[in-house]
C-alpha positions in Angstrom: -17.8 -3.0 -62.4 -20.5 -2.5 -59.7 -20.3 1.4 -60.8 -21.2 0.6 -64.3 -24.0 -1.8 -63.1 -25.4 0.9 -61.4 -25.1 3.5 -63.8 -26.4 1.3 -66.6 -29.7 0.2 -63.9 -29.9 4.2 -64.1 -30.0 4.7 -67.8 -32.9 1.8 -67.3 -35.0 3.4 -65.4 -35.1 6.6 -67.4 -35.9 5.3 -70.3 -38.4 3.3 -68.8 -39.6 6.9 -67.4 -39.2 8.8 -70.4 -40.1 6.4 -73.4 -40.0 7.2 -76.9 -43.6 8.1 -77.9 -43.5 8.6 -81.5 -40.6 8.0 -84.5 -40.3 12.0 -85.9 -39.0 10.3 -89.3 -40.0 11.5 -92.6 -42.4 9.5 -94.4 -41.0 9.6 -97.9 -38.0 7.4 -98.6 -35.0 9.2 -100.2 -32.6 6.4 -101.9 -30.9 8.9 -103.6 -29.3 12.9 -102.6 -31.6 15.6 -104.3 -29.2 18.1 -106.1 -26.5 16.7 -104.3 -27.8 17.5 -100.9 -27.2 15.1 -98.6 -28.8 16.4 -96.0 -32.4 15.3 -95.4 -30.9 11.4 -95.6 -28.3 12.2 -92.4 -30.7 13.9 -90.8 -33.3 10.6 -91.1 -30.1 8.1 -90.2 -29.1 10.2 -87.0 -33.1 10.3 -86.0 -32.7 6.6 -86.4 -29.4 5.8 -84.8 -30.6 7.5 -82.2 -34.1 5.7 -81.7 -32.8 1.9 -82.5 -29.8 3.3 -79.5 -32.6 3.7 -77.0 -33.0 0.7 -74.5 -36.6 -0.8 -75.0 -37.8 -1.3 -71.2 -40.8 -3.7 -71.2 -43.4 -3.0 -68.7 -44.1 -6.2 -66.9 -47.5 -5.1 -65.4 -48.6 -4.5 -68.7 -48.5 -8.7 -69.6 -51.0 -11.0 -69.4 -50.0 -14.3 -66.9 -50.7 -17.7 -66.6 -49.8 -21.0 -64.8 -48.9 -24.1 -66.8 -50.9 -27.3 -66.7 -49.4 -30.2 -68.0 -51.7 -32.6 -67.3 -54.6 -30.5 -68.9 -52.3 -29.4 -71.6 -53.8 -26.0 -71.1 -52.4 -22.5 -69.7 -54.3 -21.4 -66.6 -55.1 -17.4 -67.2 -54.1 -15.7 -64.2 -53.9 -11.8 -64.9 -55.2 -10.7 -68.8 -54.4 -7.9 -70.3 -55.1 -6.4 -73.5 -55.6 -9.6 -75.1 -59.0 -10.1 -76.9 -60.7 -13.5 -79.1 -58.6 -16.0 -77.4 -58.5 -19.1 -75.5 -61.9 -20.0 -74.2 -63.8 -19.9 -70.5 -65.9 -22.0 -68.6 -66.7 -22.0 -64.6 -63.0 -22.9 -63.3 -62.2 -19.7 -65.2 -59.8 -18.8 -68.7 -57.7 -21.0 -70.7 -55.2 -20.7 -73.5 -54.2 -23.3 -75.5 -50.7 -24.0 -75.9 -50.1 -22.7 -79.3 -52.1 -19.6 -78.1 -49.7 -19.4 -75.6 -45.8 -19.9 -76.8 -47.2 -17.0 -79.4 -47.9 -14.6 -77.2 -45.0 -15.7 -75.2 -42.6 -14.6 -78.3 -44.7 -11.5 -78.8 -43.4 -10.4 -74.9 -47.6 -9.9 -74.2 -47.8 -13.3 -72.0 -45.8 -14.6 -68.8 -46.1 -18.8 -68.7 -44.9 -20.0 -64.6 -44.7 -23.4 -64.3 -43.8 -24.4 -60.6 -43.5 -20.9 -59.4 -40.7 -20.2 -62.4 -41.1 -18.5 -65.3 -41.1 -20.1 -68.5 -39.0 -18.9 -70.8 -39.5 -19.0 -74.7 -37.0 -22.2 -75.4 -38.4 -24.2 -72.5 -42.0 -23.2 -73.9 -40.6 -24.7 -77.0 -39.4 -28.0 -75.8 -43.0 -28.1 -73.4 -45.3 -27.4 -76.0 -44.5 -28.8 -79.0 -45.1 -32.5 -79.3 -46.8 -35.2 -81.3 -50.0 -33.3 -80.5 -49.4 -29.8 -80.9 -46.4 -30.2 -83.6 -43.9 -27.5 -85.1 -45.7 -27.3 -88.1 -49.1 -26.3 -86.7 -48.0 -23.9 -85.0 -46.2 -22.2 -87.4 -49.7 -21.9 -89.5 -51.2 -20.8 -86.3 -48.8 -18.3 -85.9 -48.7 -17.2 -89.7 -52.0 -16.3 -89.4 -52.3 -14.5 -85.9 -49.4 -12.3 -87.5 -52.0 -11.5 -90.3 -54.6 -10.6 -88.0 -56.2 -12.9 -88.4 -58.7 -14.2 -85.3 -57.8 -18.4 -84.8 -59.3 -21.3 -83.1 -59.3 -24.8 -83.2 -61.4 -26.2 -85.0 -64.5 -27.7 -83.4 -66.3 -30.6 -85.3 -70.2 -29.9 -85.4 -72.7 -32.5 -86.0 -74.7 -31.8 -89.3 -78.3 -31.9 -89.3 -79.3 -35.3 -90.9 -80.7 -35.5 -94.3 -84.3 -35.3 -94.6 -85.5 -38.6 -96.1 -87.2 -38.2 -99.5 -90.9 -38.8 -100.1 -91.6 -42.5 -101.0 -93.4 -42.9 -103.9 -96.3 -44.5 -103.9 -95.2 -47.8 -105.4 -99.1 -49.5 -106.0 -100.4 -47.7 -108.2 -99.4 -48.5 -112.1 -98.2 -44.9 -113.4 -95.7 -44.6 -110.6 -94.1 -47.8 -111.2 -93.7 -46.9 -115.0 -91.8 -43.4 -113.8 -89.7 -45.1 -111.3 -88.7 -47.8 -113.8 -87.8 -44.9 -116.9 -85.8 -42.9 -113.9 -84.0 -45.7 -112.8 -82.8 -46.7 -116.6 -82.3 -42.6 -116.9 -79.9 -43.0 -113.7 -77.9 -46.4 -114.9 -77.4 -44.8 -118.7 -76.7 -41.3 -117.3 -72.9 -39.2 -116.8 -71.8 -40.4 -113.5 -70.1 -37.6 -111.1 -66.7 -39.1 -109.8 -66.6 -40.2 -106.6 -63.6 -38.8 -104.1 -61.9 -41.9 -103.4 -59.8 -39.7 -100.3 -61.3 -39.9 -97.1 -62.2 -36.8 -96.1 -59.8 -34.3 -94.4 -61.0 -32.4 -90.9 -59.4 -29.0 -91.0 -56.6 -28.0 -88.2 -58.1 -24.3 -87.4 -60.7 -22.0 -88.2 -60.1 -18.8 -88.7 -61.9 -15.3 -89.5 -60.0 -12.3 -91.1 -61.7 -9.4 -89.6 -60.9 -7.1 -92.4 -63.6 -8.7 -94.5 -66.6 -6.8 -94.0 -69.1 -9.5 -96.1 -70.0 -12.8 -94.5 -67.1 -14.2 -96.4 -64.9 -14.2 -93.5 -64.5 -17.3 -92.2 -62.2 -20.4 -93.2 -61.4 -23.7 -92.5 -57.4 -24.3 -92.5 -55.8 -27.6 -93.3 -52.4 -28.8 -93.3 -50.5 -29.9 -95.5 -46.9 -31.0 -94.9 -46.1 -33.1 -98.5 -47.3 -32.6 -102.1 -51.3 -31.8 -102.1 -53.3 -34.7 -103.7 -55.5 -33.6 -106.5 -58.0 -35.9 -105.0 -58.0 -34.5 -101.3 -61.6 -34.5 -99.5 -63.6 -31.5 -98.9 -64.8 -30.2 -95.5 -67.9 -28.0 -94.9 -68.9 -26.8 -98.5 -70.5 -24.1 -97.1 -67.2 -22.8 -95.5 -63.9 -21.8 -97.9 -61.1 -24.9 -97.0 -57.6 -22.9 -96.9 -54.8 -25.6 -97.7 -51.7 -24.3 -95.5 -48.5 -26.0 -97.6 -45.8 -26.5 -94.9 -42.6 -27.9 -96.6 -40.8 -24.3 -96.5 -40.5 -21.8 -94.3 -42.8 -19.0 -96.2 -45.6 -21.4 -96.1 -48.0 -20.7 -98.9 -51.7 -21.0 -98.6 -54.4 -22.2 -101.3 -57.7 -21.7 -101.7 -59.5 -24.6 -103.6 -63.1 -24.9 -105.1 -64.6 -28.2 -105.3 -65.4 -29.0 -109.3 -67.7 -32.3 -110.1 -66.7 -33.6 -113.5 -68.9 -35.7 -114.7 -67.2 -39.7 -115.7 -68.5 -40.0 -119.6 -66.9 -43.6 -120.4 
């Protein structure tokens, strides 16, 4: 037993020595023999026996670390590496947040310690996910990090305030005739209809970097039961993505706001 222990150690550290660099498979698929000629289709399945044989060896130096902190809810950013547009940094140094974490924890690119231990994926599981940070937002979070997407939470910014209108001058004659016509214009008039939801603040915002125009950037919402026709509107200025979350494939929306006017 200790022989094949050691032998199998051996075959480790070899192939952590001599990795496979690059797949020598053929790029066109072949479903079917060519004139009968089996061939080139053994010659691609033994080329990938072969690779999918080969032990993957993991380097660990090549993983980012961090400490967990329950209190803070936060991941303490020990050692980074090759990790880019995540977490955030002030003066008592980098954080991650927990859903930035537990998926870079499944992608083997992050090591979690938590009272000098390692934490591994399950316990990450049963650590992170709660009331606050629940299963379903992190699934969206981690839908779109697998699409390349560059996520954050979102941060609520104060909007400017509205600049008062100009008063009109209500002494002299003229202007009270025009304020009384607008005012029977306004009473007689369509009226828009009025969103009777309160409005929703999004989940994450999020910037797909393949879009080269400035309309990159997206407010995500979740939604884990049957979208209301009625739902509020966030930021106008900024597409709202609605993530639906009551399957596993989790389909996302894009919805325009539309003001119909009430004509009865």
């Amino acid at each position: 037993m200790d022989q094949n222990i050691n032998d199998y150690a051996k075959s480790l550290i070899e192939a952590h020595q001599k990795p496979i660099v690059r797949l020598n498979i053929g790029g066109v698929k072949r479903f079917l023999p060519q004139n009968d000629n089996n061939e080139p289709i053994n010659n691609n399945l033994e080329v990938l026996k072969r690779t999918l044989s080969f032990p993957r060896v993991d380097r660990r130096n090549l993983r980012s670390q961090g400490l967990y902190l329950p209190q803070e809810r936060l991941i303490l950013i020990k050692k980074l590496h090759n990790i880019q547009n995540v977490g955030f940094r002030n003066k008592s140094g980098m954080y991650f947040n927990l859903e930035e974490a537990l998926y870079f924890l499944e992608t083997n690119r992050l090591e979690v310690f938590w009272n000098n231990t390692p934490i591994s994926i399950q316990q990450a599981y049963y650590l992170f996910i709660d009331d606050l940070l629940t299963l379903d937002k992190y699934k969206v979070y981690k839908k779109f990090m697998t699409h390349s997407f560059q996520v954050a939470r979102f941060k609520e910014h104060e909007e400017p305030p509205l600049k008062k209108p100009k008063l009109i001058d209500q002494n002299e004659e003229k202007n009270e005739k025009m304020i009384e016509i607008f005012r029977q214009l306004k009473e007689k008039a369509p009226k828009q209809v009025e969103n009777v939801n309160v409005q929703q603040i999004p989940v994450y915002s999020c910037i797909n970097p393949r879009q080269t125009d400035l309309d990159n950037k997206y407010n995500v919402h979740i939604v884990n039961q049957e979208m209301d026709p009625k739902i509020g509107f966030y930021a106008e200025n900024v597409p709202n993505l609605f993530a639906i979350t009551t399957n596993d494939d989790i389909p996302l929306y894009r919805i325009s706001k539309v003001s119909l006017p009430c004509l009865f």
